[in-house]
C-alpha positions in Angstrom: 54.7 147.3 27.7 51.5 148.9 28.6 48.4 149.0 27.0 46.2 152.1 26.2 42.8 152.4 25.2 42.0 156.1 25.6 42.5 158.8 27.8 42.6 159.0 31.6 39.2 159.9 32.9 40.4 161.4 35.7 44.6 162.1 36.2 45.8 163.1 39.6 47.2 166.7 38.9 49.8 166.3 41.6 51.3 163.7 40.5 55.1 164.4 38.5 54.2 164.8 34.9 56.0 162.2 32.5 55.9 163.0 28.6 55.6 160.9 26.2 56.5 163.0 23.1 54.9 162.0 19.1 54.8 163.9 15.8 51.3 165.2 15.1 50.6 162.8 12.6 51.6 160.3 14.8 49.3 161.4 17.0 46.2 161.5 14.4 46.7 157.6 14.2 44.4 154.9 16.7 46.8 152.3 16.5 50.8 153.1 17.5 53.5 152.6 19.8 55.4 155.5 21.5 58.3 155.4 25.0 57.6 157.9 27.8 60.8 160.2 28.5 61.7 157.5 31.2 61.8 155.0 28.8 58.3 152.8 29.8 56.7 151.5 26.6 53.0 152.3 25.5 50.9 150.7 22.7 48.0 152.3 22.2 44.7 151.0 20.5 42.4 154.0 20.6 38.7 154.7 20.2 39.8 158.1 18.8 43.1 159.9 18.8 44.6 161.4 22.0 45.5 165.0 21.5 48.4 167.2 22.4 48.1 167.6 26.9 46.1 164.1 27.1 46.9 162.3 29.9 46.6 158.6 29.0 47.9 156.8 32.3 48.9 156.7 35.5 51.0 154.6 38.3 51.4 155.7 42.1 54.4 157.6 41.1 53.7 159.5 37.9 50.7 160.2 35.5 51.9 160.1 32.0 51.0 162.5 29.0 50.8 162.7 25.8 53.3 165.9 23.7 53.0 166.4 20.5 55.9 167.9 19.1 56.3 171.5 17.8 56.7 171.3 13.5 57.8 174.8 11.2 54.7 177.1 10.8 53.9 180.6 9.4 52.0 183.0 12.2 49.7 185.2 10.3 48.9 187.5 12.9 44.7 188.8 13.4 44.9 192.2 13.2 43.1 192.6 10.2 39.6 192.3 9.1 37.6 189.4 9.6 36.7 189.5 6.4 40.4 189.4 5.1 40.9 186.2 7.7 38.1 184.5 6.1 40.1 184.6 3.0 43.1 183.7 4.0 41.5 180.4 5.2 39.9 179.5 2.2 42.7 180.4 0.0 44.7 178.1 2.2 42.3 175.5 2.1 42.3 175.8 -1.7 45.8 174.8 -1.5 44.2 171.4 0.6 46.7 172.5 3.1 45.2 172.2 6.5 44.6 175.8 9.2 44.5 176.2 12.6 43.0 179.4 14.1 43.6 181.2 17.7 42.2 184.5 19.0 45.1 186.3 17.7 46.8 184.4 14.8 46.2 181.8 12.0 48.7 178.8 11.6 49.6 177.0 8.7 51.8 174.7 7.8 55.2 176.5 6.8 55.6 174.9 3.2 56.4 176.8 -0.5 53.0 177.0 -1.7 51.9 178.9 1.6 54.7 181.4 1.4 53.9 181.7 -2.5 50.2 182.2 -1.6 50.4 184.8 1.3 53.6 186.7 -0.5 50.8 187.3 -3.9 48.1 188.3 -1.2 50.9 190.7 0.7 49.7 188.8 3.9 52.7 189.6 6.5 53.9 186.2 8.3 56.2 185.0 10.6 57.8 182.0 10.4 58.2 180.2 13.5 57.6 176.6 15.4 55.0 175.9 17.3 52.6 172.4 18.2 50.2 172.4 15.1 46.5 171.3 16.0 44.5 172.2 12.1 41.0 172.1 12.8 41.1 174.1 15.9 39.2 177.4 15.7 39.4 180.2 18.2 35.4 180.7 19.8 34.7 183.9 20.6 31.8 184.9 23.5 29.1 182.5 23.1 25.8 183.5 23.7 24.4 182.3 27.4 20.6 183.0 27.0 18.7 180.0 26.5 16.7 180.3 23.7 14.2 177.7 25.3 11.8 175.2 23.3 9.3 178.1 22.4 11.7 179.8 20.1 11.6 179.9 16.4 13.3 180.5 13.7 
């Protein structure tokens, strides 16, 4: 078995990738064991969780990644208002169900109380599958003038 403490600092991209696929909430954890798709073990003893795409070690032959697997979600697509996405968030959040947003959709997890919820708003969704991250937020342009030390507010 090999040990992991964290993720590589530096992968060799041309290297053949080698997955080693967990549940997100797997995933979330610091201390867990997982096997890579050609069956080498891995205990890991994180600092801090390793995310979906992490690469997390290498040999001569192969440099090995983390996959978190895709879970059922409802798409709310982001053509409306911002103002309307803003309360879609917090009404899910009210639920203490968790959100993840991208430029062009939210995510949430596809349960009972969110299809209850977004059916009484007459929020369209789309049920699909796709690799949940909650806590991610789409970041729009950010500014690039530096505001300096002489600035204030």
């Amino acid at each position: 078995m090999q040990f992991v403490s964290g993720p590589l600092a530096a992968a060799d991209p041309t290297l053949p990738e080698i997955a080693l696929r967990a549940e997100r909430l797997t995933l979330a954890k610091r201390l867990w064991r997982g096997t890579a798709a050609d069956g080498t073990e891995f205990g890991f003893e994180l600092a801090t969780p390793l995310q979906h795409g992490d690469p997390f070690f290498q040999s001569a032959t192969a440099r090995y990644t983390v996959q978190q697997f895709p879970e059922a979600v409802v798409q709310i697509a982001l053509d409306l208002p911002p103002s309307a996405a803003a309360g879609i968030g917090w009404a899910v959040g009210n639920l203490h169900l968790e959100l993840q947003s991208e430029p062009t959709r939210l995510l949430a997890p596809d349960e009972p109380a969110v299809r209850q919820l977004l059916h009484r708003l007459k929020i369209p969704f789309t049920p699909t599958t796709a690799v949940f991250r909650p806590g991610r937020f789409a970041r729009g342009p950010q500014p690039t003038h530096d505001l300096g030390p002489s600035h204030k507010h």
